[in-house]
N, C-alpha and C positions, 0 to 999 in steps of 0.2 A: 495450059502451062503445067509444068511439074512442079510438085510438093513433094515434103520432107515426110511420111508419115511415120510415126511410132511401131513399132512390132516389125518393120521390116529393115531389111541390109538396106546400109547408107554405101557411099561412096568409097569406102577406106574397107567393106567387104566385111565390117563388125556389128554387131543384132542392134538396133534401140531398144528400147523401152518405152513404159507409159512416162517414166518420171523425165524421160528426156522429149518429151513431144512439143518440137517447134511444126507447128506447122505453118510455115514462111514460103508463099508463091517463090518460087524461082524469079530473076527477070528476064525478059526475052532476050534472048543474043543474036537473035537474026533482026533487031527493029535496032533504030542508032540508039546509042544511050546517050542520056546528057545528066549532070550533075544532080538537078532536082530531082531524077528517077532514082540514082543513085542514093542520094541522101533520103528520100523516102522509104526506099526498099532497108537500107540500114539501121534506120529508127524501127521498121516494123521488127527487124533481127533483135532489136535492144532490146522493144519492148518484150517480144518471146521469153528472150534471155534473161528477165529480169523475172518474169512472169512465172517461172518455174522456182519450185521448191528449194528452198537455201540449206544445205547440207546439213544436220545437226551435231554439234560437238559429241564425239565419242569418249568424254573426259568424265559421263556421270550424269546424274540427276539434274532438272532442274530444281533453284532452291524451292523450299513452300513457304518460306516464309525468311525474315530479316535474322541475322544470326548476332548472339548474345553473348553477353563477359563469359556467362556460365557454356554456351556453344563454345566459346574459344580457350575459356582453364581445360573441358576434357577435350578438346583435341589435341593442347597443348603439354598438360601433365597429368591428364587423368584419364578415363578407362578408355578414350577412342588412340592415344598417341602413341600406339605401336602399328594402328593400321595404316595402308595406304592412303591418301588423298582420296582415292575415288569411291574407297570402302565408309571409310569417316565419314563422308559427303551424306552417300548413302543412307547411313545410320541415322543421322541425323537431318537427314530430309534436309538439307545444306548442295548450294552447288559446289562443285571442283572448285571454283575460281574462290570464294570465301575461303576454304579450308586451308589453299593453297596460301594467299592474301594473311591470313592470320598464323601461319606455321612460320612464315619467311620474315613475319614483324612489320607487314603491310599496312595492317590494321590491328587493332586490341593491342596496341602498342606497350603499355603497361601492363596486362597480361604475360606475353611477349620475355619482356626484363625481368619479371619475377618468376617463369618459367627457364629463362637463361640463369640466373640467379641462383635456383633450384639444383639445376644440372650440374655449375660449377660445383656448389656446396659437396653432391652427392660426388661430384668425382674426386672433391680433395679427401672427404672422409673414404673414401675406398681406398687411394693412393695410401694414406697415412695405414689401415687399415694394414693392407698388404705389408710394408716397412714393417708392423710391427712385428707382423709372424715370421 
């Protein structure tokens, strides 16, 4: 019977790879098929497919550790909050999803409000500021 192997043209005339290696018997198509071949042959495809390596988020580190009041005042108002999500992360050995979660008011929720708070304050003193010159 034919198999699927890795490193060679599939059917559709495009390369595999190691990271895509099913290799799942073909079923015969010149013998009758009946249901339980089928659902057999199917479960072995599932389990392949499940079997193989889960993609990794392209968004950043993973975290190293649980992130803090003091993680979430600097990414919020202090020296990380002008970078991006994935830079912040980085720095602080923090995943995307944390960074993301505490900038949008996910988490560190009072953080958060007195980081909004901050901003407002700084933008009326600017407005006033400008008026006066």
């Amino acid at each position: 019977m034919n198999t699927q192997d890795a490193g060679t043209q599939n059917d559709t005339g495009t390369q595999n790879d190691a990271a895509t290696d099913l290799r799942v018997e073909l079923l015969d198509l010149s013998a009758k098929l009946n249901m339980k071949a089928i659902a057999v042959k199917l479960n072995e495809v599932i389990e392949a497919i499940n079997a193989l390596e889960k993609p990794t988020s392209s968004r950043g580190p993973k975290s190293k550790h649980e992130m803090t009041e003091k993680h979430a005042e600097m990414i919020l108002s202090g020296e990380h909050k002008d970078l991006s999500h994935k830079d912040a992360a980085a720095a602080l050995e923090l995943s995307y999803g944390q960074v993301y979660s505490a900038r949008n008011g996910y988490t560190f929720k009072a953080v958060y409000r007195k980081a909004q708070k901050a901003a407002e304050a700084a933008a009326v003193t600017a407005a006033l500021e400008a008026a006066e010159e």
